[in-house]
C-alpha positions as CSV (number, residue, x, y, z in Angstrom):
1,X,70.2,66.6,120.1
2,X,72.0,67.5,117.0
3,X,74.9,65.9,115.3
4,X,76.3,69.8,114.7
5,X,75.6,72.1,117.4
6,X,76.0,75.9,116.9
7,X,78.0,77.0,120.5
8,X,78.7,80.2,118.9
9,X,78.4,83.1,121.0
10,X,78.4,85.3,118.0
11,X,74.7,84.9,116.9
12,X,71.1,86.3,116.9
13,X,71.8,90.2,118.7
14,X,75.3,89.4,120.2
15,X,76.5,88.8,116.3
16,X,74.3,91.9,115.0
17,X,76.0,94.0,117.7
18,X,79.6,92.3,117.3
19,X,79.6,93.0,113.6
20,X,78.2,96.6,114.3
21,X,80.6,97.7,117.0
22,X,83.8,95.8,114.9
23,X,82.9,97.9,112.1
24,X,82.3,101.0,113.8
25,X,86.0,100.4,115.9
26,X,87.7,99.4,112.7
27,X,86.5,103.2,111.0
28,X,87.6,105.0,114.7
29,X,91.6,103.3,114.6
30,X,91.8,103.5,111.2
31,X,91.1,107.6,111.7
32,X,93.1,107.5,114.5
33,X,95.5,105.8,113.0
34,X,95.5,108.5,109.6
35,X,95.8,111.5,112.3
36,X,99.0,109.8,114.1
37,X,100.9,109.1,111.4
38,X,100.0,112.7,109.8
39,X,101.2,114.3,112.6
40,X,104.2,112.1,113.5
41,X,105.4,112.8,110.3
42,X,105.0,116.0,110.2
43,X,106.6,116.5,113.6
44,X,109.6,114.8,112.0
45,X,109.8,117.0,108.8
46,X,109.2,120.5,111.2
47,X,112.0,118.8,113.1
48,X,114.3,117.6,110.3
49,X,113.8,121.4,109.1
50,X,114.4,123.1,111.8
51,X,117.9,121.1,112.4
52,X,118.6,121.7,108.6
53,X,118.2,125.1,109.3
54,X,120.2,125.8,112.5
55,X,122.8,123.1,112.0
56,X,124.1,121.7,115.1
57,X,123.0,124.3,117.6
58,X,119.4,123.7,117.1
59,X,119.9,120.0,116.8
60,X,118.9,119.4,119.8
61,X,115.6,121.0,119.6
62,X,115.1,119.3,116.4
63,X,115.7,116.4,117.4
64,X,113.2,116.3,120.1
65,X,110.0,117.5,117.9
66,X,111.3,114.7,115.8
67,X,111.0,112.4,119.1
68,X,107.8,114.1,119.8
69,X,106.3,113.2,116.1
70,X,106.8,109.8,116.4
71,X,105.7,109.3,120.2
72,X,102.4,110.7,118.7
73,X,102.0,108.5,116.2
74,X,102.9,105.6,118.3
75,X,100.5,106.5,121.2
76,X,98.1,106.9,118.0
77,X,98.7,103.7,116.8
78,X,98.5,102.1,120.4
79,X,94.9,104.0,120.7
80,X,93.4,102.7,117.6
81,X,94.4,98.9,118.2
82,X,92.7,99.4,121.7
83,X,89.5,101.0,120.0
84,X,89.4,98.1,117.4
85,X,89.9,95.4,119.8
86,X,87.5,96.6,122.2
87,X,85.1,97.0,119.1
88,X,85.5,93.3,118.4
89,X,85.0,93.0,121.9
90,X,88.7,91.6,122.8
């Protein structure tokens, strides 16, 4: 028996493995991430535009790709914390 006892599940090939699949999920969300918050963006600038450009009678339709943009980059950003957790193995 040992006065300090190593109970860590996180060694030998369960660490290799942890460490590989945590860096390979932290490259995925980060991507994921990037692509979201390109497009959600960009949803909101086509919609910002396109209500600039109509005024109020195409409000309506800016408005929603506006909404559209950033439900993409949300379900984006939900995604990539999935893929990271599951690639720390949460």
């Amino acid at each position: 028996m040992t006065l300090f006892q190593d109970n860590s599940q996180d060694s030998g090939a369960t660490g290799a493995a942890k460490t590989a699949t945590s860096s390979v999920g932290n490259l995925v969300g980060g991507l994921g991430r990037t692509v979201g918050n390109v497009t959600g963006a960009a949803g909101r600038g086509v919609g910002d535009t396109v209500t600039g450009a109509t005024g109020s009678a195409g409000q309506p339709v800016g408005d929603a790709l506006g909404s559209l943009g950033t439900g993409v980059e949300k379900g984006a950003d939900d995604v990539s914390k999935g893929v990271e957790n599951a690639g720390k193995w949460k």
